[in-house]
Backbone as JSON Lines, residues from 0, in Angstrom:
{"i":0,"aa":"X","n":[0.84,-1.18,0.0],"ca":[0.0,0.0,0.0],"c":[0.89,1.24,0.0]}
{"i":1,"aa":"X","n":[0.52,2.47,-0.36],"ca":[1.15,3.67,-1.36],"c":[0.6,4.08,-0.69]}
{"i":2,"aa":"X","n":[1.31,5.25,0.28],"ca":[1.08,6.53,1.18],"c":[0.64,7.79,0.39]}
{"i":3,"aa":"X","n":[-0.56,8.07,0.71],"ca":[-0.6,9.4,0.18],"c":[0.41,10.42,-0.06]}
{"i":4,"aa":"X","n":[0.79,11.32,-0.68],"ca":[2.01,12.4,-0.63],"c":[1.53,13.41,0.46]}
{"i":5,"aa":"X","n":[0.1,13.47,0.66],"ca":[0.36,14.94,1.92],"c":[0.43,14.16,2.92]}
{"i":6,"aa":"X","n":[0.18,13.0,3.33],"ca":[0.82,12.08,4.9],"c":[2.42,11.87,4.83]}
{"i":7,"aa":"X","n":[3.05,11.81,3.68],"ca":[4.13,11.78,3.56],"c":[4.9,12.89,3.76]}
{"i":8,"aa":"X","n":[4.38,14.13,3.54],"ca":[5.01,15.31,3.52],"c":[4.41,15.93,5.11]}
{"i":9,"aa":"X","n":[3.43,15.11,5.65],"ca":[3.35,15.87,6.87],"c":[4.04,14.57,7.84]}
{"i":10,"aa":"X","n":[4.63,13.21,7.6],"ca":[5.7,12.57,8.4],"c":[6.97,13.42,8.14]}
{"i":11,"aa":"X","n":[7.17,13.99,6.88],"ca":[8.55,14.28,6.76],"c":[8.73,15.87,7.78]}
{"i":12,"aa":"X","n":[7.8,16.88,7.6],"ca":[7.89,17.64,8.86],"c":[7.9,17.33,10.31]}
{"i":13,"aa":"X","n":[7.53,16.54,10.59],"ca":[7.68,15.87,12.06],"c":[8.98,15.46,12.22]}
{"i":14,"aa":"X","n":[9.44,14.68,11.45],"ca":[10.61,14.07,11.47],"c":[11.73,14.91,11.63]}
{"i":15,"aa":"X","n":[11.4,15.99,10.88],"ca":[12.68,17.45,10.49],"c":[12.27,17.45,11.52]}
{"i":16,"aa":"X","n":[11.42,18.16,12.3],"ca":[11.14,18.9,13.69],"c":[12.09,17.8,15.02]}
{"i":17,"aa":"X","n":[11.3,16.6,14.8],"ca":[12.42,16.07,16.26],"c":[13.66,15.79,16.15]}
{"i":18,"aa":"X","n":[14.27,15.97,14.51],"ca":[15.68,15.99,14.0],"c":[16.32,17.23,14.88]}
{"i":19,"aa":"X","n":[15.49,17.95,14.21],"ca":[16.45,19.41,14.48],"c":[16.01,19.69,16.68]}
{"i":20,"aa":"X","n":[14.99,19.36,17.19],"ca":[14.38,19.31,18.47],"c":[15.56,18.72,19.57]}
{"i":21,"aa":"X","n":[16.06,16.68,18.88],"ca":[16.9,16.37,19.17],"c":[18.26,16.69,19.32]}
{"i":22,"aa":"X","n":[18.99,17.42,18.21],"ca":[19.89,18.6,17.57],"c":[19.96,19.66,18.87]}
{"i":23,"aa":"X","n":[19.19,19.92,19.54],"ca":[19.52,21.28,20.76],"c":[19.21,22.49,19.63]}
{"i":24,"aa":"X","n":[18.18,22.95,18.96],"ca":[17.55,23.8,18.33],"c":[16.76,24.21,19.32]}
{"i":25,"aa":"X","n":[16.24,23.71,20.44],"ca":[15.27,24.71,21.11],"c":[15.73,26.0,22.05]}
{"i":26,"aa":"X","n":[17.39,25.93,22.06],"ca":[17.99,26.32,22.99],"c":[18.46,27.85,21.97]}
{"i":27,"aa":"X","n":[18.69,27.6,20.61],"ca":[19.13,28.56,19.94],"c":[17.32,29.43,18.79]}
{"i":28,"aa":"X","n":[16.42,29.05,20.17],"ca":[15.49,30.27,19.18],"c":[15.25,31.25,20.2]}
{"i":29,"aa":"X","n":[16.26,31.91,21.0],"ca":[16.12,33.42,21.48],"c":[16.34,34.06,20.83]}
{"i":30,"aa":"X","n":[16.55,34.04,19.01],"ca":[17.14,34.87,18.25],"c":[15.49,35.86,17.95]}
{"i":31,"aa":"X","n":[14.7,34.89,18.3],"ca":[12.93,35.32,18.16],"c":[12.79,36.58,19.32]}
{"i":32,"aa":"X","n":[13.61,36.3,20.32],"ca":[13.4,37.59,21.3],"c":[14.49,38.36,21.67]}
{"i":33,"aa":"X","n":[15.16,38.16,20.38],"ca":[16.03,38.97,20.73],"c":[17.56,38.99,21.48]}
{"i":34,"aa":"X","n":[17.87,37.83,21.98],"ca":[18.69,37.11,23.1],"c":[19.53,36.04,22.64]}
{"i":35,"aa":"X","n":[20.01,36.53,21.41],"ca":[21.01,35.61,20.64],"c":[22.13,35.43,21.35]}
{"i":36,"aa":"X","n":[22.53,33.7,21.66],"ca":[24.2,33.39,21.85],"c":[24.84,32.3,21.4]}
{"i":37,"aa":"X","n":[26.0,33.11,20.74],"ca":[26.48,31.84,20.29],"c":[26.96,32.42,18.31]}
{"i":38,"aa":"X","n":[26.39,33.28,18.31],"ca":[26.66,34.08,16.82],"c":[25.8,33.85,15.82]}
{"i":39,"aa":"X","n":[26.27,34.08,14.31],"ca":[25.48,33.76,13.5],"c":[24.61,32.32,12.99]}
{"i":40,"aa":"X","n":[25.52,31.19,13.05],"ca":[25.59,30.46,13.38],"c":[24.43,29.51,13.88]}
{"i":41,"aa":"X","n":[24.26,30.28,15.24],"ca":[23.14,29.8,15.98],"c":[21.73,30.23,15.9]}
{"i":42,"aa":"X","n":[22.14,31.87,15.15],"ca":[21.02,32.14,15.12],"c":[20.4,31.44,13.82]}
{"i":43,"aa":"X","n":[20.93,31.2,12.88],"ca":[20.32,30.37,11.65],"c":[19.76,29.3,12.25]}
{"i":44,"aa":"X","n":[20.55,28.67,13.04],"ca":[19.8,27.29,13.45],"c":[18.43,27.63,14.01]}
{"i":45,"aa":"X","n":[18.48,28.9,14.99],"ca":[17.21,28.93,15.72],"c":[16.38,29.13,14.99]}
{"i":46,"aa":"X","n":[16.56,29.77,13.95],"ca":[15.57,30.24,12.96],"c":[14.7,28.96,12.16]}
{"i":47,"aa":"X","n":[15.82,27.98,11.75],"ca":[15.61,26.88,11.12],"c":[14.05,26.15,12.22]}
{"i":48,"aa":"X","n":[14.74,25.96,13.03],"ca":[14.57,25.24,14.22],"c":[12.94,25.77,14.57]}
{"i":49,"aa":"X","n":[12.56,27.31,14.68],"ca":[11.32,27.97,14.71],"c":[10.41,27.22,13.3]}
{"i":50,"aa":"X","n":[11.13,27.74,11.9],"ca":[10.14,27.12,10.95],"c":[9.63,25.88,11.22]}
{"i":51,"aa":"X","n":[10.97,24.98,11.16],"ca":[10.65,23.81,11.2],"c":[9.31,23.09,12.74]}
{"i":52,"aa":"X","n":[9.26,24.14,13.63],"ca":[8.08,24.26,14.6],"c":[6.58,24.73,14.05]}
{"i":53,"aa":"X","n":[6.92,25.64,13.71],"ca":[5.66,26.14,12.7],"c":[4.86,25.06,11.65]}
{"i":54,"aa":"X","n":[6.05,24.39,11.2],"ca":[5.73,23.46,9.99],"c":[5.15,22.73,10.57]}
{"i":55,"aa":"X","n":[5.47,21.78,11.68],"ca":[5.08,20.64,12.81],"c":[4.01,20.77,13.25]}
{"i":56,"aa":"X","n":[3.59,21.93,13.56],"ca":[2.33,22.63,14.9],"c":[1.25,22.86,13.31]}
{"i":57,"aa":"X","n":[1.31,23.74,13.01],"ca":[0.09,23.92,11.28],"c":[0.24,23.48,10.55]}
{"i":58,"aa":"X","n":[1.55,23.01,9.83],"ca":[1.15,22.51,7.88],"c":[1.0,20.87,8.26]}
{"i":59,"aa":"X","n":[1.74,20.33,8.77],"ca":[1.26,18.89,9.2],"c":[0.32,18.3,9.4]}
{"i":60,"aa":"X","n":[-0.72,18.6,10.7],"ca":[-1.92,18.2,10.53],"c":[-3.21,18.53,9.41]}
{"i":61,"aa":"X","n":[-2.84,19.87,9.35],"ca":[-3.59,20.0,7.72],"c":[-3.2,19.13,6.95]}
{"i":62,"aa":"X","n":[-1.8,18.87,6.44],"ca":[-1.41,18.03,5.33],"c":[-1.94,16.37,5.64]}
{"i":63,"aa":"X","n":[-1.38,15.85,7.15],"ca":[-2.55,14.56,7.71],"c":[-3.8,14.8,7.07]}
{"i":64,"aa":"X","n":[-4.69,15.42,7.55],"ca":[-6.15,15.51,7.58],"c":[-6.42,15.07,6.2]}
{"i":65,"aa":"X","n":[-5.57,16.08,5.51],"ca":[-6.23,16.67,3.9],"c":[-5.46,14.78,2.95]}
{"i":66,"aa":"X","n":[-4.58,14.39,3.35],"ca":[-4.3,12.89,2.81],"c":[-4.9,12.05,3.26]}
{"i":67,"aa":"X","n":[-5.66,12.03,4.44],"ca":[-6.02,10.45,4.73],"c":[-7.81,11.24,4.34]}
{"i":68,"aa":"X","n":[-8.26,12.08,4.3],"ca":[-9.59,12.56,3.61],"c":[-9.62,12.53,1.83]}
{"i":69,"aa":"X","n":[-8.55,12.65,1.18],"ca":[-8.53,12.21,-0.14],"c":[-8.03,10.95,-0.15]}
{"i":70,"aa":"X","n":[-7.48,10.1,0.34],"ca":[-7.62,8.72,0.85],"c":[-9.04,7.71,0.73]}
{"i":71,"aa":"X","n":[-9.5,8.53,2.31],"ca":[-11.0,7.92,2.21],"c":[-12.04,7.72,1.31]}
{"i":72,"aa":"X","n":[-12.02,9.34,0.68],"ca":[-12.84,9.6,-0.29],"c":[-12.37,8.65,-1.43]}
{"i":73,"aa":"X","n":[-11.57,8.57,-1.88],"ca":[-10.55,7.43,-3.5],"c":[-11.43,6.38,-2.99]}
{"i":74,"aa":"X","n":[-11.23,5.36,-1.54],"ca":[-11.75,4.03,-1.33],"c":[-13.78,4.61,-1.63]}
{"i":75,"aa":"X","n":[-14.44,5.39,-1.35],"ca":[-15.5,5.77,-1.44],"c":[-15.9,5.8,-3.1]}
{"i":76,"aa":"X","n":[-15.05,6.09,-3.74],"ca":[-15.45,6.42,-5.34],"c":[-15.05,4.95,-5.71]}
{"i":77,"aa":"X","n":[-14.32,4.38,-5.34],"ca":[-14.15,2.83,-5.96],"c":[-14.84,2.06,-5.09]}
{"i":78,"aa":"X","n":[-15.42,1.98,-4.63],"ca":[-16.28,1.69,-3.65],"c":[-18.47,1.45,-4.66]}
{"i":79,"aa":"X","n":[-17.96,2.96,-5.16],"ca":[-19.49,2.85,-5.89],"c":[-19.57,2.83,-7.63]}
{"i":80,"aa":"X","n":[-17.89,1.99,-7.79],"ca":[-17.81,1.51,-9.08],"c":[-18.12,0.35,-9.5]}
């Protein structure tokens, strides 16, 4: 069985997220308030580290929802073939 692409693309944000989570990224997003240490460097990471939160927390479960609902619906149309 063949994974939808938006369940796939919302495992692959999760995955980045506890990559970079595991990584010590939570430690370098004071660059968000201002309270950068550690240089440039770190602040890229924190930055990284924020998207890649954003991505995790909103585009993911949308992207879940919206694949296993065009999922369902596919078994529903072959269903009343």
């Amino acid at each position: 069985m063949m994974r939808h692409p938006f369940v796939l693309a919302a495992l692959g944000l999760g995955a980045l997220f506890l990559a970079l989570h595991l990584g010590g990224g939570r430690q370098s997003v004071g660059v968000l308030s201002g309270t950068v240490m550690g240089g440039p460097g770190s602040m890229g990471f924190g930055v990284l580290y924020a998207l890649a939160w954003f991505g995790a927390v909103l585009a993911a479960p949308v992207l879940l929802l919206a694949g296993l609902a065009d999922s369902l619906l596919g078994r529903v149309r072959r269903a009343r073939r």
